[in-house]
N, C-alpha and C positions, 0 to 999 in steps of 0.2 A: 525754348531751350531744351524741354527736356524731353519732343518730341524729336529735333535733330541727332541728340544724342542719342535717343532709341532708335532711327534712322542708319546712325553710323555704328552703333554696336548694341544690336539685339538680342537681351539674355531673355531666355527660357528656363524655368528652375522649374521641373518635376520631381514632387515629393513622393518621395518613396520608404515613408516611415511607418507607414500602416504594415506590420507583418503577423502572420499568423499565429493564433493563438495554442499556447501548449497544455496538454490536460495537466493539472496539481497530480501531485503524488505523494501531498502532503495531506490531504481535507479529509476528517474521519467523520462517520457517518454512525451515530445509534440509533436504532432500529428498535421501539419495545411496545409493547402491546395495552390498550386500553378497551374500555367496554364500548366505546363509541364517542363521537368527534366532540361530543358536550361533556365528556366526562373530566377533561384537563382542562381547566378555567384558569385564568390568572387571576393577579390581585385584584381587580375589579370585576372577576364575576362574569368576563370573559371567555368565551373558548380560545384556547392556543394554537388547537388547529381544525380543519371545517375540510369537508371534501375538495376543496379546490386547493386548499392551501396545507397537504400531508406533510410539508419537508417545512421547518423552520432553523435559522442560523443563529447563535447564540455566541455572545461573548461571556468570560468569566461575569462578566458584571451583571449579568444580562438571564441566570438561569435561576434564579429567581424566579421566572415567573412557572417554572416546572415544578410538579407537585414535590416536596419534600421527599415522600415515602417512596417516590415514584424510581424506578430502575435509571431510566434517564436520567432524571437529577446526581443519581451516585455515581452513571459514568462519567457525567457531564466533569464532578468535581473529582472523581479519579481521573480525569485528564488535566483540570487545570491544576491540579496538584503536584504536577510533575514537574520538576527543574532542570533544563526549562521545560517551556510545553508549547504546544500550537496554538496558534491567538484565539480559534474558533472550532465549534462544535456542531456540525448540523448532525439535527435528529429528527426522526420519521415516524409517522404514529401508524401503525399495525393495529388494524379493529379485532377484535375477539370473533367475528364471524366470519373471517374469510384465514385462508393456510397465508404460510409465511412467504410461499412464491410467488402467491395473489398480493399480496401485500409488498413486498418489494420489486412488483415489477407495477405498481402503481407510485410508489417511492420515487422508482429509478424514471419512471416516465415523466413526473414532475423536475425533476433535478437529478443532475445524473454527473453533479459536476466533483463527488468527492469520490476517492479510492478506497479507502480502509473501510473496512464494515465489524461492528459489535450489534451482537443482537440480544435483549432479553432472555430468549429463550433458553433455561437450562434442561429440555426436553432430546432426548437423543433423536426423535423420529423428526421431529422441527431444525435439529444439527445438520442433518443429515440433507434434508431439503434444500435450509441456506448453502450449504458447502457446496451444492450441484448446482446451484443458480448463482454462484461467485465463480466460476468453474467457467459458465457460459458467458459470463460477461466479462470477464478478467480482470476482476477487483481482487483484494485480498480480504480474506477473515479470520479472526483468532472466535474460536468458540470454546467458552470456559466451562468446568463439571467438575463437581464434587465427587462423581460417582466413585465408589471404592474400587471397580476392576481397572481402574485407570494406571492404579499402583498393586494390584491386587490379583491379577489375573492377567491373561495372556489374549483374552479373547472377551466380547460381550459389551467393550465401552466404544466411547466413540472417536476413541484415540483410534482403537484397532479398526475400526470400521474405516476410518479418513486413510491409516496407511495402506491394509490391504487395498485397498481401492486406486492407491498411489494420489491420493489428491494433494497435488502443489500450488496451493493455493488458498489452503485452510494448514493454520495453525491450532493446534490444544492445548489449552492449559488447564493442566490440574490446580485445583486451590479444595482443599475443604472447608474452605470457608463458604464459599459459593453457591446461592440458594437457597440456602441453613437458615430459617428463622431462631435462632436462640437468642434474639433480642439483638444482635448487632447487626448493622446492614450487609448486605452483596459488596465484596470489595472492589467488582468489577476489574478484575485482577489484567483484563485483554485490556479492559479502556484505558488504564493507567500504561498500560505496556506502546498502546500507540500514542497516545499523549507523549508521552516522553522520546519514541524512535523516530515519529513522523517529523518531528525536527530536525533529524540529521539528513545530511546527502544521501537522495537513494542508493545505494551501494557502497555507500563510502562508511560504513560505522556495522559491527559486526551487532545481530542482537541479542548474543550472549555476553554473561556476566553483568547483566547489566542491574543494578537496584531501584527500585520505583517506592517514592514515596508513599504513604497511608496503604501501602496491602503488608499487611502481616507474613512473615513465613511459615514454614513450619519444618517437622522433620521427620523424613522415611528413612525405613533400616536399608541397608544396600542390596538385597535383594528387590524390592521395590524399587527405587533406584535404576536398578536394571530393567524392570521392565516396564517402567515409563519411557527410560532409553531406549526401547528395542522397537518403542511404536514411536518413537519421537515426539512424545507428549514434554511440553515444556513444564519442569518444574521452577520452585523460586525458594530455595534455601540459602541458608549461611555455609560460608567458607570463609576461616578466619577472620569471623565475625562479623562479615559483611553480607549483607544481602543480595544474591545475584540470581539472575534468568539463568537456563540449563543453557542446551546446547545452540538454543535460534532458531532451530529448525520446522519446516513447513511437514505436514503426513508426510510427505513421500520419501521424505529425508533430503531434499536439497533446504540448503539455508537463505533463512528467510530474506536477508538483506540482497542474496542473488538476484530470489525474486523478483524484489521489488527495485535493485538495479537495471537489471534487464528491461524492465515493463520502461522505466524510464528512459532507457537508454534508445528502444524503439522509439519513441515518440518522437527524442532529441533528433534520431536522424531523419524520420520523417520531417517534422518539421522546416530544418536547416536546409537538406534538400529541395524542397515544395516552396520553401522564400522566392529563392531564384525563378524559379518554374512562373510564380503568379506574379514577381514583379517586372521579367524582363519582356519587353516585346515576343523573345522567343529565345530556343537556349538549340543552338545551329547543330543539326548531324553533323556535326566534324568531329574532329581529335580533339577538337578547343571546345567545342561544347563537351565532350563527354569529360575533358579537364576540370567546369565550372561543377557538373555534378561530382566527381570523386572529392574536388577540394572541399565539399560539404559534407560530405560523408567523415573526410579526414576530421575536417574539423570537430565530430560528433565524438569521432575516437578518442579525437587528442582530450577533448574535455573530460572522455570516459575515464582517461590515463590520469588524468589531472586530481580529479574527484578521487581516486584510490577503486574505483570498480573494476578496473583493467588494469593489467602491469604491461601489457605490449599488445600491439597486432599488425598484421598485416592486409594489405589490399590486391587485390588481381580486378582487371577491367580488359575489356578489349578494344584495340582497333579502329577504327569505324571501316576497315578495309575488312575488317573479318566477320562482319556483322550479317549477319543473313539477311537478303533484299527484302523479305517477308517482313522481316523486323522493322527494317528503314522504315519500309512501306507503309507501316503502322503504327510509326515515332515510337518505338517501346526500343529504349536501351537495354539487352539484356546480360547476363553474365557481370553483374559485379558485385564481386564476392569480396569477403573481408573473413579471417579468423584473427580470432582475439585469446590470448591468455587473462583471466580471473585473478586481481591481486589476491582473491583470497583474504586470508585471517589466522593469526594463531590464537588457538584455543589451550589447548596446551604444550607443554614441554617435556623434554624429558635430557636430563643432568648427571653426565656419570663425572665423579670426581677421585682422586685418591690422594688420601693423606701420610706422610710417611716422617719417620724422625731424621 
């Protein structure tokens, strides 16, 4: 029977659920330095990690097995301190005999699957290093310093060195706490700051004013103030008695949340795009094929609008009558372009009022 019936009507069902995978834009990555792969043992006396195995994933439950004293262990719990926070922590062990580009481009070659970077080091000449090697591989970094020219000078820290340089892609944060052995630990003031942001929609959540659990504030006179402003070093004071991040922003003065909207927003339309591309038999030089890829594109936008990272945009495409034969010739559709307006953010206001009898 039920070969007659496959006789008189023959279904064919091809699955086509396997789709390409998109990089997180959530996964934070600590970076901190020990004397060698035997030096972090766990509770049974253990190493935690061994030349093959430099990247390990940790849950809140789970970081225990990092040495107490250890840099690591403080970001690990300045991120799950945050309300809320990201479920998981990978962190990377940096040996004491090799630089930090040798060291996280051994990191990055093992696992290369998170974005956000915090590193140990409160050294400016090692800041400096990570900020060029997160530069070349388009991750982001917050790198924290106590140093006093950060609020104190104009010039010599490494607020000033990341803006003149315009790097977007490294954040500063000033803490004085940071580094400071006087009996209380590193607040890990960056680790807490992604813990707490990398939860939101990329784009969609500004990352100023924001308050992060367990990092202390403090408070600069307004001159200071200003010139942390002027190199875009994030601070973390009170304003009417709340605890909040300054202005968000990355060295070069774009803000961070763009950043890290953008970085996603790339990928969404790569990816949405390239579905079609590897699931369809083939995607036709016509007008209708150059339809299936724009309707992928649109659809990256309209989620960018949805999310709050875009307030509008538009699309231009061409033809397939106006496409140059070179091009045909070589299946590469070219010319299509999108511009997008930036929901943007308000940071502040300003209220003029008048009151009269």
């Amino acid at each position: 029977m039920a070969d007659q019936l496959d006789n008189i009507v023959k279904v064919t069902i091809t699955r086509q659920t396997s789709v390409p995978s998109m990089a997180s834009f959530s996964e934070h990555l600590v970076a901190f330095e020990a004397d060698g792969f035997d030096a972090i043992l766990d509770g049974s006396g253990n190493p935690v990690f061994s030349a093959d195995r430099r990247v390990r994933i940790f849950t809140r439950g789970e970081i225990s097995a990092l040495p107490e004293t250890s840099f690591a262990r403080r970001a690990a719990q300045a991120q799950f301190s945050q309300s809320p926070h990201i479920g998981r922590i990978y962190v990377g062990l940096k040996l004491a005999s090799e630089s930090w580009t040798a060291a996280l481009d051994a990191i990055y070659a093992e696992n290369s699957d998170w974005y956000a970077l915090t590193v140990s080091t409160r050294v400016m000449a090692d800041q400096q290093a990570v900020i060029g090697w997160v530069a070349m591989k388009e991750r982001l970094c917050i790198v924290a310093t106590s140093d006093p020219n950060a609020v104190d000078a104009d010039t010599g820290d490494i607020g000033a060195w990341a803006h003149l340089n315009n790097h977007d892609r490294a954040a500063v944060f000033y803490h004085p706490d940071v580094g400071v052995t006087n009996g209380e630990p590193d607040p890990a003031p960056e680790a807490a700051y992604f813990g707490y942001m990398l939860t939101k929609q990329p784009g969609g959540a500004t990352w100023a004013l924001k308050g992060l659990t367990a990092v202390p504030t403090y408070e600069l006179s307004a001159e200071q103030k200003l010139r942390a402003a002027a190199k875009n070093v994030t601070t973390y004071m009170r304003a009417a008695g709340l605890p909040i991040t300054s202005d968000g922003r990355v060295a070069s003065g774009e803000f961070i949340d763009v950043i890290h909207g953008i970085d996603w927003l790339r990928a969404r339309i790569q990816i949405l795009v390239f579905t079609p591309m590897a699931q369809m038999d083939k995607i036709p030089f016509t007008d209708e094929g150059v339809q299936i890829i724009v309707s992928q594109l649109r659809a990256a936008l309209d989620e960018g609008v949805r999310v709050g990272l875009l307030a509008s945009y538009d699309i231009e495409y061409p033809e397939v009558a106006e496409v140059a034969a070179d091009f045909r010739g070589e299946r590469t559709l070219p010319d299509v372009n999108f511009t997008a307006v930036l929901a943007g953010a308000i940071h502040r206001t300003i209220i003029n009022g008048t009151v009269t009898l």
